[in-house]
matplotlib code that plots the C-alpha trace (Angstrom):
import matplotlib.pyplot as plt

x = [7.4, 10.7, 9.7, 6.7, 8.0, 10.6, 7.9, 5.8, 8.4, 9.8, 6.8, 6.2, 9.4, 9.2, 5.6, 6.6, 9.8, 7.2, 5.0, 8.2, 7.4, 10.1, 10.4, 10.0, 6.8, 5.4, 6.6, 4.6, 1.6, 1.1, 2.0, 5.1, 8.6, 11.1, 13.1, 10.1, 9.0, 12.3, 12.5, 9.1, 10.4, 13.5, 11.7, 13.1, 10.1, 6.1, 3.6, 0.0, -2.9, -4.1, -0.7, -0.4, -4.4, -2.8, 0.1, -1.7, -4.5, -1.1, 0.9, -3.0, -2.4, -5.0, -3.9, -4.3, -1.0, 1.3, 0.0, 0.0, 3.9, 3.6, 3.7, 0.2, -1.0, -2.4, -4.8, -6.6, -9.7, -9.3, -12.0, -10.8, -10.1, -12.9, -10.8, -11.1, -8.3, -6.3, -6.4, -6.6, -3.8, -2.8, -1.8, 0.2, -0.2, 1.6, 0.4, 2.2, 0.8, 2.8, 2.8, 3.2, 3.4, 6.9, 7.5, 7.9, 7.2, 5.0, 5.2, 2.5, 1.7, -0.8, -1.0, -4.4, -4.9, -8.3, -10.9, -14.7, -17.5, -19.5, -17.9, -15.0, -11.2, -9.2, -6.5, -3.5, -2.1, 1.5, 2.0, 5.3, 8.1, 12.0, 12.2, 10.5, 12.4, 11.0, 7.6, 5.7, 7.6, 5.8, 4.1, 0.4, -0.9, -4.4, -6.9, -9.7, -11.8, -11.6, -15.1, -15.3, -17.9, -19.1, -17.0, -15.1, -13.4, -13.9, -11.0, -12.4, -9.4, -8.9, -6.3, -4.8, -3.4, -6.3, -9.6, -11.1, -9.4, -11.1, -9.9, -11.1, -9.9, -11.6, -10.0, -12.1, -12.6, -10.4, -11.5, -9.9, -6.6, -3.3, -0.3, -1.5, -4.8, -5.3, -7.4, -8.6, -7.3, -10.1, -8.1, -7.9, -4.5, -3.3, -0.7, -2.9, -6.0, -8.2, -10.0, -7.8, -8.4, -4.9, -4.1, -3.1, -1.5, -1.8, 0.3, 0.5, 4.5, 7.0, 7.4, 10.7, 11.0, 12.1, 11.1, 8.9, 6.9, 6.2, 5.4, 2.1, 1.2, 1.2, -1.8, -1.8, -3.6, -6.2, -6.7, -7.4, -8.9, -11.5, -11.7, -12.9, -15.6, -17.0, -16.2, -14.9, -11.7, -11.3, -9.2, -9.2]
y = [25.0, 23.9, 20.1, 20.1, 21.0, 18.4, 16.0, 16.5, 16.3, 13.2, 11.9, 13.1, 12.1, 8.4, 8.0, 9.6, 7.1, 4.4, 5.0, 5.3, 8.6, 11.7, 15.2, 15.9, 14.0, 15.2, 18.9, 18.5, 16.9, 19.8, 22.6, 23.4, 23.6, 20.6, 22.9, 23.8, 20.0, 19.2, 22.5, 20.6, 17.4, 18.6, 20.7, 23.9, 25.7, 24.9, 23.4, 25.2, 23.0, 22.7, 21.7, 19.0, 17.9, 17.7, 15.7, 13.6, 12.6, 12.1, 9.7, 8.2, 8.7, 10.1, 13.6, 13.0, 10.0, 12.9, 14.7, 11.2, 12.0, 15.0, 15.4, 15.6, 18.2, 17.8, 19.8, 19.3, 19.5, 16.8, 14.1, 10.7, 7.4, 5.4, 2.5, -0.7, -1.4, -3.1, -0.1, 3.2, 5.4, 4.0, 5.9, 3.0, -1.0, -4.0, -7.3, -10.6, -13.4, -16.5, -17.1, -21.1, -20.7, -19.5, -19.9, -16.3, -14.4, -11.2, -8.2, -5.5, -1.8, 0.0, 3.4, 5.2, 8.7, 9.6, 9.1, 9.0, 7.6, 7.6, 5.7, 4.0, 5.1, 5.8, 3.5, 2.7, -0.7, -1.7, -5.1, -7.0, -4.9, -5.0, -3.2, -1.0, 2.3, 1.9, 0.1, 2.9, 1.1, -2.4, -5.0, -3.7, -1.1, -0.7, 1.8, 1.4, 2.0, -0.1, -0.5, -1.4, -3.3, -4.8, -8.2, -7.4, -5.3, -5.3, -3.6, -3.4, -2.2, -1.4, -2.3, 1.1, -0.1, -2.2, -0.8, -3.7, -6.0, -5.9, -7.3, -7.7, -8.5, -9.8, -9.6, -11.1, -9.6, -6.3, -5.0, -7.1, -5.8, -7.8, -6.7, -9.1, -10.5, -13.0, -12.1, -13.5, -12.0, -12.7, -11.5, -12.3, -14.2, -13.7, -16.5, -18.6, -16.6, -18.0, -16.8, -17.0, -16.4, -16.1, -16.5, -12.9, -11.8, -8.4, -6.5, -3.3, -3.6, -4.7, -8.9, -10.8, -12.5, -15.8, -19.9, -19.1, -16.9, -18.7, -21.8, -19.0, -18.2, -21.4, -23.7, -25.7, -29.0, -27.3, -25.3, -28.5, -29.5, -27.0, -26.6, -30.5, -29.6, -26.5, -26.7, -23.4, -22.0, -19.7, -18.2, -17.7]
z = [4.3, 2.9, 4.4, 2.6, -0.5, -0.3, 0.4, -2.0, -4.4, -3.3, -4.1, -7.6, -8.4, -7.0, -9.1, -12.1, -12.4, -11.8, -14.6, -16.7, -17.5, -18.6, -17.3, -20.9, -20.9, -18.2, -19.0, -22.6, -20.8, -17.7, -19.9, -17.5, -18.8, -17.6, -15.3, -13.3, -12.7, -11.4, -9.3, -7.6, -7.5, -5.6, -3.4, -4.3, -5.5, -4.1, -6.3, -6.9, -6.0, -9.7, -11.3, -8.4, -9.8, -12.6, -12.1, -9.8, -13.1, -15.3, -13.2, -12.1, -8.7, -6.0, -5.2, -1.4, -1.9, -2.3, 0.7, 2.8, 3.9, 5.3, 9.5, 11.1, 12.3, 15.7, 17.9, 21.1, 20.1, 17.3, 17.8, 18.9, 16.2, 16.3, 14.5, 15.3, 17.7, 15.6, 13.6, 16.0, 15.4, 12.1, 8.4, 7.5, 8.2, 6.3, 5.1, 3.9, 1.5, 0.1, -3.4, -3.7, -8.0, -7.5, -3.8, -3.0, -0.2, -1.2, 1.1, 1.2, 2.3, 3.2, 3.3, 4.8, 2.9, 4.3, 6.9, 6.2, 8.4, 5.3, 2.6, 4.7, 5.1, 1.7, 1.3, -1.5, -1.2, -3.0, -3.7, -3.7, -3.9, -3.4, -0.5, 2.2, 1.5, -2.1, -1.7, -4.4, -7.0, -7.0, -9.0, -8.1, -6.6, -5.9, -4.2, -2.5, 0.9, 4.5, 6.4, 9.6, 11.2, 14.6, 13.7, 10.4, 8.4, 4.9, 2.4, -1.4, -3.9, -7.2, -9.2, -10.3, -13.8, -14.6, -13.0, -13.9, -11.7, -7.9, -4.8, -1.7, 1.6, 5.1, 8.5, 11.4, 15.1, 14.5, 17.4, 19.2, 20.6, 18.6, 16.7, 14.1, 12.3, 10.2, 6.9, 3.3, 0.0, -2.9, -6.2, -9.7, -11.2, -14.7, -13.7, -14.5, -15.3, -12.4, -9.8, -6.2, -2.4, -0.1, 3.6, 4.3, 7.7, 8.6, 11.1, 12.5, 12.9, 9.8, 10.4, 10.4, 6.9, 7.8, 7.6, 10.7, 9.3, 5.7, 7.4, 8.8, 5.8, 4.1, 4.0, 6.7, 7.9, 10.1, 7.0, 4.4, 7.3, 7.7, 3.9, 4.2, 7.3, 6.2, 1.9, 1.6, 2.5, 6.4, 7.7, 11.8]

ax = plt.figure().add_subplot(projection="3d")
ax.plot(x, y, z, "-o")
ax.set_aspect("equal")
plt.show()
């Protein structure tokens, strides 16, 4: 139980930093004194279900993110994943872009919260941050659901601190065994305020940062050159 606790502290402390946000803040805003929040977020004292509601609707973040960390809990009789097998066994996946505005290489996570046959997978996605041991504190994060189909996957996000930005993302012929898929990142840019779509490589693995893989993900002549064939931009 001690584990847990840790955990679930961890995480409110790594969110509430995020969103800039003070123990005195967030003591004034729960109606629990700033001790007590930083007994939780150190793990030294459990937090009731309906606090952690309400921390979760303060820091906007789905309650299930800070429950994500904690070890599963198998059983025998637990029915089988039915993922895609790019996806089967996964609660965490990570994706690359490259940003040619200001030549950067953009790294993203993916973290799976929930499973649904009905409306698709829960997911939170954090894009571009410093480092993986730190990838909650990021430049976007969005939520949203995956869907998987009989030749696609389809991911449709939110942007978390502006719901009114959607995304969207397409990978092709997931069911197809690979450590890697290629996919298409639809967005909105504010740098300039355009719409945008994004070679995006996916992988089920953390990918060696170098020249090698850049040169992937930036447009290449097949692409322009299907861009020219079909007039519209694929990725395969």
């Amino acid at each position: 139980m001690v584990e847990v606790n840790a955990l679930v502290g961890k995480q409110i402390r790594t969110y509430r930093k995020q969103r800039k946000i003070t123990l005195e803040e967030l003591s004034g805003i729960i109606g629990k004194s700033k001790s007590t929040i930083s007994k939780y977020e150190k793990g030294e004292i459990p937090v009731d279900m309906e606090t952690l509601y309400l921390i979760a609707r303060t820091l906007v973040v789905p309650v299930e993110q800070f429950l994500h960390y904690l070890p599963p809990i198998s059983s025998p009789s637990q029915a089988a994943d039915t993922s895609p097998s790019f996806f089967t066994g996964l609660t965490q996946f990570y994706s690359y872009l490259f940003d040619g505005r200001n030549n950067q290489l953009i790294r993203c996570v993916f973290d799976i919260l929930s499973k649904s046959d009905v409306s698709g997978d829960k997911i939170m996605m954090y894009m571009n941050f410093n480092d993986f041991e730190h990838y909650q504190i990021c430049e976007n994060t969005y939520w949203g659901y995956i869907e998987h189909f009989d030749a696609l996957t389809n991911i449709q996000l939110t942007n978390q601190d502006s719901p009114m930005e959607k995304a969207s993302v397409q990978i092709l012929a997931s069911y197809l065994s690979a450590d890697t898929k290629w996919g298409l990142w639809n967005g909105f840019s504010t740098r300039p305020m355009m719409p945008i779509a994004m070679k995006m490589l996916f992988s089920r693995a953390r990918l060696h940062e170098d020249a090698a893989l850049i040169k992937k993900l930036k447009v290449s002549r097949d692409d322009i050159r299907l861009l020219k064939l079909y007039n519209m931009l694929s990725v395969l």
